[in-house]
C-alpha positions as CSV (number, residue, x, y, z in Angstrom):
1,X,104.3,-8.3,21.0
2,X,106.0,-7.9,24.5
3,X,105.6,-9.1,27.7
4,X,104.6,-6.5,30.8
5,X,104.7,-9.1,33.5
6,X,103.4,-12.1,34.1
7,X,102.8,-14.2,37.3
8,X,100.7,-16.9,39.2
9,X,98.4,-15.8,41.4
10,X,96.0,-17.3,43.8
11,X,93.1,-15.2,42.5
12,X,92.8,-12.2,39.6
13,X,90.1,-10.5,38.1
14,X,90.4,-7.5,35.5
15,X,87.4,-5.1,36.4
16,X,86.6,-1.5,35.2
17,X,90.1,-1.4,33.3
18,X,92.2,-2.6,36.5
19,X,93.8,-5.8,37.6
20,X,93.2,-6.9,40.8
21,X,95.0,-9.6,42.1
22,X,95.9,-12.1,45.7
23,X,98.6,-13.9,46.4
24,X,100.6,-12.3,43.3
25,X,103.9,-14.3,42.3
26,X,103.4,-17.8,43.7
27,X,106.8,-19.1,42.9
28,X,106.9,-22.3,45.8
29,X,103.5,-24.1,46.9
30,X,104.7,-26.8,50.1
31,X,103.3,-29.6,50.0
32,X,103.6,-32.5,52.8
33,X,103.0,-35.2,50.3
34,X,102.4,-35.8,46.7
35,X,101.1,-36.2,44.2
36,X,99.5,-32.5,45.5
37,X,96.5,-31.0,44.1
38,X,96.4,-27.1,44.4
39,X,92.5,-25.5,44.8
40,X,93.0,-22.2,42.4
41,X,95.9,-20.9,40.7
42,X,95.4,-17.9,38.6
43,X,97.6,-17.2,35.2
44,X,98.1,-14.2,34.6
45,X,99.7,-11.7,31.9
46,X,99.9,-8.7,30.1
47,X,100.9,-8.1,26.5
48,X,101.4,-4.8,24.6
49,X,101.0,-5.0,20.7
50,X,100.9,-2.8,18.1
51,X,98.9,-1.5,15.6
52,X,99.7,-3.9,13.2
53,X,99.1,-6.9,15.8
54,X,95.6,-6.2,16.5
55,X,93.0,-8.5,15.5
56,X,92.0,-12.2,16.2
57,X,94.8,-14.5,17.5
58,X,95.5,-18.2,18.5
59,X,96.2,-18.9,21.9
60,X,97.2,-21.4,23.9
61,X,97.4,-21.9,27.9
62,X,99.7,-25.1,29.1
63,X,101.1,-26.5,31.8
64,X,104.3,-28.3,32.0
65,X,106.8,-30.5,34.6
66,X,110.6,-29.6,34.5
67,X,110.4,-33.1,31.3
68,X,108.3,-31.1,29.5
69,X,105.2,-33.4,30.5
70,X,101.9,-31.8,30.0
71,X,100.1,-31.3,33.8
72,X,97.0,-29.9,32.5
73,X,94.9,-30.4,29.6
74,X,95.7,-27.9,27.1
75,X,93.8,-24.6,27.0
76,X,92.9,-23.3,23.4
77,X,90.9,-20.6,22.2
78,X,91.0,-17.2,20.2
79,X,92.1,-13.7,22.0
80,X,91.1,-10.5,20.3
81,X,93.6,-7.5,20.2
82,X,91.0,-4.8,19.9
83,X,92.7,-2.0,17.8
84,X,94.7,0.9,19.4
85,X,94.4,4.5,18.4
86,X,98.2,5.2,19.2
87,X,100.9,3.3,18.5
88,X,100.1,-0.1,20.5
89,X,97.7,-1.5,23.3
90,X,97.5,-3.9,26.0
91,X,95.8,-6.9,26.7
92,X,95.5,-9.4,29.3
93,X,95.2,-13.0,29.8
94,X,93.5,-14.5,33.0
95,X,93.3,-18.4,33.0
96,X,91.8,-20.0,36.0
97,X,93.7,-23.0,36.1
98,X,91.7,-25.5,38.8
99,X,92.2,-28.4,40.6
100,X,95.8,-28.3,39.0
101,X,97.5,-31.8,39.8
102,X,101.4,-31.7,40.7
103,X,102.9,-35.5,40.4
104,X,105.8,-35.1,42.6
105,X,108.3,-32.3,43.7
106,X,110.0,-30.6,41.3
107,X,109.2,-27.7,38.8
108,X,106.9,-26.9,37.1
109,X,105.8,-24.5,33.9
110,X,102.8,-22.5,32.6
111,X,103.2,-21.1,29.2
112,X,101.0,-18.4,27.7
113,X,101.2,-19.3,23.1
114,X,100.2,-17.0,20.6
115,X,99.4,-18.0,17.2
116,X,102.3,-20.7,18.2
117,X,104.9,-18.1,20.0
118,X,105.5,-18.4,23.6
119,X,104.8,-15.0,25.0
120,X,104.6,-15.8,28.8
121,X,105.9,-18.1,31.2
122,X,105.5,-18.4,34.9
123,X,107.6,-21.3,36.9
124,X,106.6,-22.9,40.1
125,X,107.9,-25.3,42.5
126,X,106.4,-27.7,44.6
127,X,108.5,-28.4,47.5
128,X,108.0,-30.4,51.2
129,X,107.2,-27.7,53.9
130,X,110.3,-26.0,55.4
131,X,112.1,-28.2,57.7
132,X,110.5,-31.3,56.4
133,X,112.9,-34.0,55.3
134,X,113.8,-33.1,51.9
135,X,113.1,-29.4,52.4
Protein backbone atom coordinates (compact mmCIF):
# COMPACT_ATOMS: atom_id res chain seq x y z
CA UNK A 1 0.00 0.00 0.00
CA UNK A 2 1.07 3.75 -0.70
CA UNK A 3 0.10 6.91 0.39
CA UNK A 4 -1.59 9.56 -2.37
CA UNK A 5 -1.90 12.40 0.04
CA UNK A 6 -3.20 12.96 3.05
CA UNK A 7 -4.33 16.14 4.91
CA UNK A 8 -6.66 17.84 7.65
CA UNK A 9 -9.43 19.48 6.42
CA UNK A 10 -12.21 21.42 7.92
CA UNK A 11 -14.78 19.47 6.00
CA UNK A 12 -14.66 16.40 3.18
CA UNK A 13 -17.12 14.25 1.67
CA UNK A 14 -16.40 11.56 -1.09
CA UNK A 15 -19.60 11.76 -3.48
CA UNK A 16 -20.17 10.22 -6.93
CA UNK A 17 -16.46 8.94 -7.03
CA UNK A 18 -14.91 12.55 -6.20
CA UNK A 19 -13.54 14.19 -3.12
CA UNK A 20 -14.63 17.29 -2.13
CA UNK A 21 -13.11 19.12 0.40
CA UNK A 22 -12.73 22.94 2.57
CA UNK A 23 -10.19 24.28 4.21
CA UNK A 24 -7.73 21.48 2.75
CA UNK A 25 -4.20 21.31 4.71
CA UNK A 26 -4.93 22.76 8.08
CA UNK A 27 -1.40 22.76 9.33
CA UNK A 28 -1.76 25.82 12.34
CA UNK A 29 -5.25 26.32 14.18
CA UNK A 30 -4.57 29.87 16.66
CA UNK A 31 -5.84 29.72 19.54
CA UNK A 32 -5.98 32.76 22.24
CA UNK A 33 -6.06 30.34 25.05
CA UNK A 34 -5.91 26.80 25.90
CA UNK A 35 -6.73 24.06 26.53
CA UNK A 36 -8.62 24.78 22.86
CA UNK A 37 -11.41 22.75 21.53
CA UNK A 38 -11.63 22.85 17.63
CA UNK A 39 -15.55 22.35 16.19
CA UNK A 40 -14.73 19.84 13.00
CA UNK A 41 -11.54 18.66 11.73
CA UNK A 42 -11.73 16.28 8.84
CA UNK A 43 -8.94 13.34 8.25
CA UNK A 44 -8.49 12.63 5.27
CA UNK A 45 -6.49 10.11 2.91
CA UNK A 46 -6.01 8.21 -0.01
CA UNK A 47 -4.36 4.78 -0.36
CA UNK A 48 -3.63 2.82 -3.58
CA UNK A 49 -3.26 -1.08 -3.13
CA UNK A 50 -2.89 -3.76 -5.14
CA UNK A 51 -4.41 -6.68 -6.18
CA UNK A 52 -3.16 -8.79 -3.73
CA UNK A 53 -4.17 -6.10 -0.87
CA UNK A 54 -7.68 -6.12 -1.49
CA UNK A 55 -10.05 -7.40 1.05
CA UNK A 56 -10.99 -6.67 4.70
CA UNK A 57 -8.43 -4.72 6.77
CA UNK A 58 -7.81 -3.38 10.43
CA UNK A 59 -7.76 0.15 10.83
CA UNK A 60 -7.17 2.50 13.20
CA UNK A 61 -7.69 6.44 13.47
CA UNK A 62 -5.60 8.30 16.46
CA UNK A 63 -4.68 11.26 17.58
CA UNK A 64 -1.49 12.23 19.26
CA UNK A 65 0.54 15.36 21.23
CA UNK A 66 4.26 15.95 20.19
CA UNK A 67 4.72 13.01 23.83
CA UNK A 68 2.96 10.72 22.10
CA UNK A 69 -0.21 11.25 24.40
CA UNK A 70 -3.42 10.05 22.95
CA UNK A 71 -5.85 13.43 22.29
CA UNK A 72 -8.70 11.40 21.09
CA UNK A 73 -10.22 8.26 21.91
CA UNK A 74 -9.01 5.72 19.49
CA UNK A 75 -10.98 5.04 16.33
CA UNK A 76 -11.17 1.29 15.24
CA UNK A 77 -12.97 -0.44 12.71
CA UNK A 78 -12.68 -2.58 9.46
CA UNK A 79 -11.94 -0.83 5.82
CA UNK A 80 -12.71 -2.97 2.78
CA UNK A 81 -10.32 -2.76 -0.30
CA UNK A 82 -12.87 -3.71 -2.91
CA UNK A 83 -10.88 -5.68 -5.60
CA UNK A 84 -9.36 -3.91 -8.72
CA UNK A 85 -9.59 -5.24 -12.20
CA UNK A 86 -5.95 -3.73 -13.09
CA UNK A 87 -3.19 -3.86 -11.28
CA UNK A 88 -4.18 -1.72 -7.98
CA UNK A 89 -7.10 0.57 -6.65
CA UNK A 90 -7.70 3.34 -4.39
CA UNK A 91 -9.46 3.94 -1.42
CA UNK A 92 -10.14 6.64 0.90
CA UNK A 93 -10.43 7.34 4.56
CA UNK A 94 -12.69 10.24 5.86
CA UNK A 95 -12.74 10.48 9.75
CA UNK A 96 -14.78 13.19 11.29
CA UNK A 97 -12.83 13.90 14.20
CA UNK A 98 -15.20 16.31 16.52
CA UNK A 99 -14.96 18.39 19.28
CA UNK A 100 -11.16 17.45 19.15
CA UNK A 101 -9.58 18.86 22.56
CA UNK A 102 -5.88 20.39 22.28
CA UNK A 103 -4.21 20.70 25.94
CA UNK A 104 -1.82 23.33 25.30
CA UNK A 105 0.33 24.69 22.35
CA UNK A 106 2.37 22.49 20.77
CA UNK A 107 2.06 19.72 18.08
CA UNK A 108 0.01 17.58 17.41
CA UNK A 109 -0.49 14.13 15.33
CA UNK A 110 -3.22 12.13 13.56
CA UNK A 111 -2.27 8.75 12.34
CA UNK A 112 -4.16 6.75 9.80
CA UNK A 113 -3.09 2.26 10.96
CA UNK A 114 -3.71 -0.55 8.88
CA UNK A 115 -3.83 -3.90 10.14
CA UNK A 116 -1.09 -2.20 12.61
CA UNK A 117 1.08 -0.17 9.81
CA UNK A 118 1.00 3.51 9.85
CA UNK A 119 -0.04 4.58 6.43
CA UNK A 120 -0.97 8.22 7.02
CA UNK A 121 -0.10 11.03 9.07
CA UNK A 122 -1.09 14.59 9.19
CA UNK A 123 0.63 17.16 11.83
CA UNK A 124 -0.95 20.19 13.28
CA UNK A 125 -0.02 22.99 15.45
CA UNK A 126 -1.84 24.93 17.76
CA UNK A 127 -0.28 28.18 18.22
CA UNK A 128 -1.41 31.87 20.04
CA UNK A 129 -2.78 34.18 17.21
CA UNK A 130 -0.11 36.15 15.32
CA UNK A 131 1.28 38.80 17.27
CA UNK A 132 0.00 37.52 20.46
CA UNK A 133 2.71 37.02 23.18
CA UNK A 134 4.25 33.78 22.48
CA UNK A 135 3.35 33.92 18.70
Amino acid sequence: MDLEFAFLSDFAEESGGKLHALGIGIDTIHAAETPTRHPLLTMVAQIRYSVAEAGTHRLEVGGYDADGREIIDRIEGEMRLPPVSGTSGTARVLVNLVGVNFPAYGDYSFHVVLNGVEVSRAAVRVAPPPGAEGG
